[in-house]
Every structure is written in structure tokens, then in C-alpha cells.
N, C-alpha and C positions, 0 to 999 in steps of 0.2 A: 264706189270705192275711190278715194279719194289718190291720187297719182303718187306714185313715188320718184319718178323724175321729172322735170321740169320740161318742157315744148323741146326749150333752148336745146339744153343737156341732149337731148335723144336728136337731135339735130347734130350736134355736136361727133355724137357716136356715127350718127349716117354719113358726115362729113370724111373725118378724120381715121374711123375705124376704130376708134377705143375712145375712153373716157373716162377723166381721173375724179374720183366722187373723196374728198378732203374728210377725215373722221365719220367716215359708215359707221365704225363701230366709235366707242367714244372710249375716255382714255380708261374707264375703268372694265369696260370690256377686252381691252386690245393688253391690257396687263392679264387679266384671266388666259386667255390665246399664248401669250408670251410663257406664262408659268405653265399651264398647262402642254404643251409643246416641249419646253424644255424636260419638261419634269417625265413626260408619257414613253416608259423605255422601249414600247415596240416599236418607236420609230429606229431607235437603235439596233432592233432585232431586223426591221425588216426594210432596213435602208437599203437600196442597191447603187451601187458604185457607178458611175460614168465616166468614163476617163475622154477628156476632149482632144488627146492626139497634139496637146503641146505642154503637157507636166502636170495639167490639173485635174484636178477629179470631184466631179460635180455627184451630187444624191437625192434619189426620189424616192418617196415614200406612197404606195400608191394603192386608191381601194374604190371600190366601184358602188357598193351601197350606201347610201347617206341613211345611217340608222341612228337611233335612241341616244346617242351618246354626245357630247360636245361639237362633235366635228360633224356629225348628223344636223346638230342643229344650226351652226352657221349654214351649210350649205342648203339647209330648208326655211331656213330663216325669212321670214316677209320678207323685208328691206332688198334682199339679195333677187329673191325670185321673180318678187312683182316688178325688180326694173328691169330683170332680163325679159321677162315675157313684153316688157312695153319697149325693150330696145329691138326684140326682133320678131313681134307683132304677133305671138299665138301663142297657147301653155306650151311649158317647157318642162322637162322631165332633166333628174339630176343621172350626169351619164360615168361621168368621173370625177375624183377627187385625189390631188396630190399633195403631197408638202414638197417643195424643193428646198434642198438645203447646201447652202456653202459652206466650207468651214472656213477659219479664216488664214489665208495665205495659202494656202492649199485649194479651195474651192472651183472648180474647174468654169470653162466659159462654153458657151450655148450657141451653135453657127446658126446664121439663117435660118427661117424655115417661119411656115404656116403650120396652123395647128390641121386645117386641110388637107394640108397638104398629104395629112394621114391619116385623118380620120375616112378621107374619101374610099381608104380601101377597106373601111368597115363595112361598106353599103350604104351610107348616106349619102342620097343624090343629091341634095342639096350643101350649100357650106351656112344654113341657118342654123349656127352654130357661135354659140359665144362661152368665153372664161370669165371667170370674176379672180381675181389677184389681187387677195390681202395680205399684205407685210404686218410679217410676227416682228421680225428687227426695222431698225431703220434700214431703207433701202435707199443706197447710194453709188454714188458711180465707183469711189473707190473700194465697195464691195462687190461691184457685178450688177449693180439695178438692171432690169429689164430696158430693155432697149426697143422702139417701136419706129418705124416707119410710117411717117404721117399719109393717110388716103393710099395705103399700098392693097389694102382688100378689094380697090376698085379695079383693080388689075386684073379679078378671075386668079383663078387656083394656077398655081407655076408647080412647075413639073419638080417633085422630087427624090432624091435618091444618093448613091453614093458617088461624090465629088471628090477624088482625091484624099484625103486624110479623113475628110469629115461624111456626116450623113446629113442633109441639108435640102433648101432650097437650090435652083440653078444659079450656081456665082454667076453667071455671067448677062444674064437677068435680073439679078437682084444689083451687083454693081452700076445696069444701068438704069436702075430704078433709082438704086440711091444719087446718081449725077439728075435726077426728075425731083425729088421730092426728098420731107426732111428727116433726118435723125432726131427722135425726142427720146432723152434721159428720163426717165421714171425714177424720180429721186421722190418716193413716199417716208411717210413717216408710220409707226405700229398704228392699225386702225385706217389707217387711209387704202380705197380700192381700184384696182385699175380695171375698168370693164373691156375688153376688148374683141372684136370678131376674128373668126375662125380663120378668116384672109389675110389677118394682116400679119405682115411681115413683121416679126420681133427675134432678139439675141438678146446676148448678156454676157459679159467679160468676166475674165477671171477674178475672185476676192484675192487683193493681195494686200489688203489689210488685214486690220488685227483685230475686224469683228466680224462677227457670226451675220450672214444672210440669211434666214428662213422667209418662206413665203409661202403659202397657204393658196391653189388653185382650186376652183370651184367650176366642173366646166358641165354645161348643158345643152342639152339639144331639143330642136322643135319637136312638137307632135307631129305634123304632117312631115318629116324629118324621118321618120320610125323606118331603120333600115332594113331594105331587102333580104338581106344574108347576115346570117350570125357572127360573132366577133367574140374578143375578151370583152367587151363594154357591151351594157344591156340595150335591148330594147325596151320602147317603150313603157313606163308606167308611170301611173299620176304621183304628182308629190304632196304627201301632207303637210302643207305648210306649220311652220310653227310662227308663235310670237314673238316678237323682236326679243320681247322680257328674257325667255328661254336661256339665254347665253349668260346672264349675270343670276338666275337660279340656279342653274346647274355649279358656276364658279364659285356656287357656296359649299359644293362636297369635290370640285377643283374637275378633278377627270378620273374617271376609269375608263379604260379602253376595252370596247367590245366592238371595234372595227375588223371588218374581214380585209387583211391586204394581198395583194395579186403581187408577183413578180413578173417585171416585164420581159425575163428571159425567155416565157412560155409563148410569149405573141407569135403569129404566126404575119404580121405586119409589118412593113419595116421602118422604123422610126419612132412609133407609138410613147417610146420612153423620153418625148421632146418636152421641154417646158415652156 
């Protein structure tokens, strides 16, 4: 089977801790994702509110099986799976799926934190664990782009919990990580994906512009991954990959939604509702 990332690239991921992959999807897919998102009202049904503790209020739209439907097929899509399994060396089963959405001017902001840094109290002993982050809007700083921490997964999992206002990574770890290494802006464009590991340290500011932030998380876990103790996220099972094609078929009858969503008031974890 011929590769879907390059030497470099998955170098690039082991280095840095993430990796920005320019039009995964292409412009006539990433307009299908845009329409379809916009248009799909149970995000509106089952958006849940986050308010960040300084006037904003950020929302996650979130569901655990990747089935039959549009948003089934990106996150089982080739392109997506075969680079996660080659960025973190074994099959990878799909564990969750979010949308997060800003609105704009109102959109709230994202403190620190690993994506570990919560999943760890699912039972996965390992953090062989990565996100794929595709932007339905443009993704800019003056809407809240994701924000990452360059080589901060080489760090090991930092303690987290509740700091003050926020729920988070340890400020005062992460402050001296950031005086170590760098701030990189994720200013994508619709169709461009940020791959990133479970380690790294990432935020996101408030939108207080006057456009809409959506963005699309695809997140998975290894097989050898397969957690001890049960949680809101599955265990293991294999994925049926689909065909890259899948995603511009389906945009020919646009979207019906037969996604099952979870609310994350019911976690019994705390943080789980991070982006």
C-alpha cells in the first residue's frame, strides 16, 4: 500500500508534535463539510455551551461512533486513517468525534491542556493517541485558531485539573514550558488538517471577530491502546475504512444526520469536554 505521508512529514509529527497537512480535503470537498455543517440542525440541537470564565462561550457538538453518514465518512476516510496509523505505528480505531464551534464575537477561548491529559482517566495507559483538526471555516487568530506548542508532547503527560477560573493544564508548567519552546498559530484554511498528538499542549482565544469558527476533530486511539476500564468513549473496534471518493458521493444528497451525540454533562471525567 502505497504511503500516505511522506518520511519527512511523520518526522515532522515525531519532532514537533503535530503536523499541518495543506488541502487533505480539496476545495470541492471542504465546501460540501462547510454546507453540510452549516445546514445539519442537530448541531444546533445538541450543541453544549462552555462558558470560559472570561465572557465567552465556546460549543461542542460531540459523538462517539463514526457511522454511515458524512461525518462517518471523513473520520473513516483512507487519507485520515492510513496517516494516523503511520503517524503513531499500529491500527487505530475511531474513539471520538467533535465539532467545535465559535460563534462570532461571542466565541469563548480554550486554557491549556492536553488532550491526555484526559483521556488518561479513561484507562488508556498509553498517550498513543492522536486528533485530526479539519477547519470547516477559515481558521485564524483573530477567530480563536488553535494554538499549539511546538515539541511540548515530549514533556510526558502534565497534571491536570482545576486552576483557578479555569480547568486545564498546570499554569505553572505550562508557563515554563512556554519561556522553553514555541507558540505556533494554526491559521488553516476549509480543507486544510492539523494532525496533532495527545501530548501536546494546545489553546485557542476568543473569536471576537465577525466570523464563525467551526472546526471538525477526528480523534483515535491505538490498538494496543484498548483501555482497562470502561468510560463515555468505546473501546476498541476495527474501522471500515472508506474511499477517499465517499465524501464528494455522499455531497451529491448533501447530509442527513443519523449521528448518535453524547452530552458531556454525563462524564463521569473531568475535562473530557476539551478541544
Amino acid at each position: 500500500m502505497p504511503r500516505s505521508l511522506t518520511t519527512e512529514q511523520i518526522s515532522e509529527f515525531q519532532d514537533n508534535g503535530y503536523l499541518i497537512v495543506p488541502k487533505l480535503f480539496d476545495a470541492e470537498e471542504a465546501r460540501i463539510l462547510h454546507a453540510a455543517a452549516k445546514a445539519d440542525k442537530a448541531f444546533s440541537k445538541h450543541a453544549y455551551d462552555l462558558e470560559d470564565g472570561e465572557g465567552g462561550k465556546a460549543q461542542l457538538v460531540l459523538w462517539n461512533k463514526a457511522g454511515e453518514d458524512l461525518w462517518g465518512a471523513i473520520a473513516r476516510s483512507e487519507r485520515i486513517v492510513d496517516a494516523m496509523e503511520e503517524l503513531l505505528g499500529d491500527e487505530v480505531y475511531h474513539y471520538h468525534s467533535k465539532m467545535s464551534i465559535k460563534r462570532p464575537r461571542t466565541g469563548g477561548a480554550w486554557s491549556w491542556h492536553q488532550d491526555y491529559g484526559y483521556w488518561y482517566q479513561n484507562g488508556c495507559l498509553f498517550p498513543d493517541m492522536a486528533s485530526a483538526f479539519i477547519a470547516i471555516d477559515p481558521n485564524t487568530k483573530a477567530n480563536g485558531c488553535l494554538q499549539v506548542l511546538r515539541g511540548s508532547h515530549k514533556m510526558g503527560r502534565i497534571e491536570h485539573g482545576r486552576f483557578g477560573d479555569q480547568t486545564g493544564a498546570d499554569p505553572d508548567r505550562v508557563d515554563a514550558a512556554k519561556n522553553n519552546m514555541e507558540i505556533i498559530y494554526v491559521e488553516i484554511e476549509p480543507g486544510d488538517t492539523l494532525f496533532f498528538h495527545s501530548n501536546t499542549l494546545h489553546r485557542s482565544d476568543q473569536n471576537t471577530s465577525e466570523h464563525p469558527r467551526w472546526s471538525l476533530l477526528c480523534c483515535y486511539n491505538t490498538k494496543h491502546n484498548n483501555p482497562y476500564k470502561e468510560s463515555h468513549h468505546p473501546f476498541y473496534e476495527p474501522i471500515e475504512k472508506m474511499p477517499n471518493n465517499a465524501i464528494k458521493e455522499m455531497g451529491a444528497k448533501l447530509f442527513e444526520s443519523s449521528t448518535e451525540f453524547w452530552d458531556p454533562v454525563e462524564d463521569e471525567t473531568v475535562g473530557n469536554n476539551k478541544e
